[in-house]
C-alpha positions as CSV (number, residue, x, y, z in Angstrom):
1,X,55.5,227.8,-65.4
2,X,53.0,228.4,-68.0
3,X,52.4,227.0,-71.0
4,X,51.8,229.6,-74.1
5,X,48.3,228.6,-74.5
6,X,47.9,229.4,-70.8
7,X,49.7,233.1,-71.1
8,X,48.5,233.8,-74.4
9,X,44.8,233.2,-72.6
10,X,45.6,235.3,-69.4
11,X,47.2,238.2,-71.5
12,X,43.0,238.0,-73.2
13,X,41.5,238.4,-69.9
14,X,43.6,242.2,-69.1
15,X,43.7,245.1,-70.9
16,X,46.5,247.4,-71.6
17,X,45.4,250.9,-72.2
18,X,47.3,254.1,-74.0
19,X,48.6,257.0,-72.0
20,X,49.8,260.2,-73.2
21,X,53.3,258.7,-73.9
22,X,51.7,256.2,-76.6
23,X,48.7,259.3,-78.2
24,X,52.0,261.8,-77.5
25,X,49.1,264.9,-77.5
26,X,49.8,267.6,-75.8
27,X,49.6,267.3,-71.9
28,X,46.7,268.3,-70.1
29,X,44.7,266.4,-72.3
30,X,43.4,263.1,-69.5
31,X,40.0,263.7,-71.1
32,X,40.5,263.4,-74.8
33,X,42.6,260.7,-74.1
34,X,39.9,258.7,-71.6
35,X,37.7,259.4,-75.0
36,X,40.2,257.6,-76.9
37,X,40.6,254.9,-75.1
38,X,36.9,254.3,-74.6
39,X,36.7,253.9,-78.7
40,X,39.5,251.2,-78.5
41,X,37.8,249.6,-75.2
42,X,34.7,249.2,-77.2
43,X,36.1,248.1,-80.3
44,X,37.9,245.9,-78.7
45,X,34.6,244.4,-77.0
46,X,33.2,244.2,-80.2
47,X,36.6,242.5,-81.7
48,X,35.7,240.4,-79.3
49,X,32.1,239.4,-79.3
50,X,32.0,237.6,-82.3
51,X,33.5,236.4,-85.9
52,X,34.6,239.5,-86.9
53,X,37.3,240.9,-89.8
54,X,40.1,243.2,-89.8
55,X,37.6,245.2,-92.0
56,X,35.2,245.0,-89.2
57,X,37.0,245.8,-86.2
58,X,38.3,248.7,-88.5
59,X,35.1,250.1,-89.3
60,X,34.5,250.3,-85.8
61,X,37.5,251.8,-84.5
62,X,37.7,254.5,-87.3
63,X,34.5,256.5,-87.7
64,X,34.2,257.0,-83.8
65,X,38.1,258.2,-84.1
66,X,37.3,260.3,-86.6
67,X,35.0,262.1,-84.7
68,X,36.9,262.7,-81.7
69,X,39.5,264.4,-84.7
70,X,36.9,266.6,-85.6
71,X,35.8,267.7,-82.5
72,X,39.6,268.0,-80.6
73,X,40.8,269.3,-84.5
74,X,44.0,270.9,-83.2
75,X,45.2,267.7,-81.7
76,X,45.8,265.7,-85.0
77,X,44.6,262.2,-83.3
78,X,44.6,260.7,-86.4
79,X,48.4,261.5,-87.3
80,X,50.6,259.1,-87.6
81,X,51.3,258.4,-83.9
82,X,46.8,257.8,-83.9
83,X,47.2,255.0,-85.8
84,X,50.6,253.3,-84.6
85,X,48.6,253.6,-80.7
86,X,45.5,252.1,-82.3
87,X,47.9,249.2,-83.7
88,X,49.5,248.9,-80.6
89,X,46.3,248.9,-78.5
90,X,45.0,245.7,-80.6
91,X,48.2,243.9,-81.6
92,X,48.4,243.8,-77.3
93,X,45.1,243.3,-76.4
94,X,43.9,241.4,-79.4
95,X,46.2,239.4,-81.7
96,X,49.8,240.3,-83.1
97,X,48.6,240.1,-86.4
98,X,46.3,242.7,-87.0
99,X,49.4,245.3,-86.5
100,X,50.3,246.3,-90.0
101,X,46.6,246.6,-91.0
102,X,45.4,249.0,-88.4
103,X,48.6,250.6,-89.1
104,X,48.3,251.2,-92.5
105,X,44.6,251.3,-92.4
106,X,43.4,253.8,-95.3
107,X,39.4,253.8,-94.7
108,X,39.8,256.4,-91.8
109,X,39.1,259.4,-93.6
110,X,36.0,258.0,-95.7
């Protein structure tokens, strides 16, 4: 048995990463989606690698997804669904909290 400092420090040391179920793009689309989930891999490296805010991590994640929404523009990756997987992706990988901020985040666009 662990205890939940333990788990909580195991679960840091693995990565869960999106499929098509959690983007939900259209299938046939293993590339764009390896794309995405090397922006979150190296967000999350950077969420990571030091003191950083929400604001931060956000400003990382967003740009570089914003990119990949330009250039794959008939996918609409930064739909709804875009932003609950980016949530997702950090709330598991990172810390619960940050959810409702990536979530909600409005800066994506800018």
């Amino acid at each position: 048995m662990q205890t939940l400092s333990e788990k909580e420090n195991a679960l840091l040391l693995t990565v869960a990463l999106p499929d098509n179920d959690d983007w939900r793009l259209p299938e046939g689309n293993d590339e764009v989606i390896k794309e995405l989930n090397e922006v979150l891999v190296a967000a999350l490296e950077f969420a990571k690698a030091g003191d950083r805010t929400w604001g931060d991590i956000a400003e990382e994640i967003f740009p570089a997804l914003a990119k990949l929404d330009a250039k794959h523009s008939k996918l609409g990756i930064l739909e709804s669904d875009g932003y609950t997987t980016v949530a997702r992706f950090f709330a598991i990988n990172l810390n619960t909290a940050i959810y409702d901020y990536l979530r909600y985040y409005d800066g994506a666009q800018a």
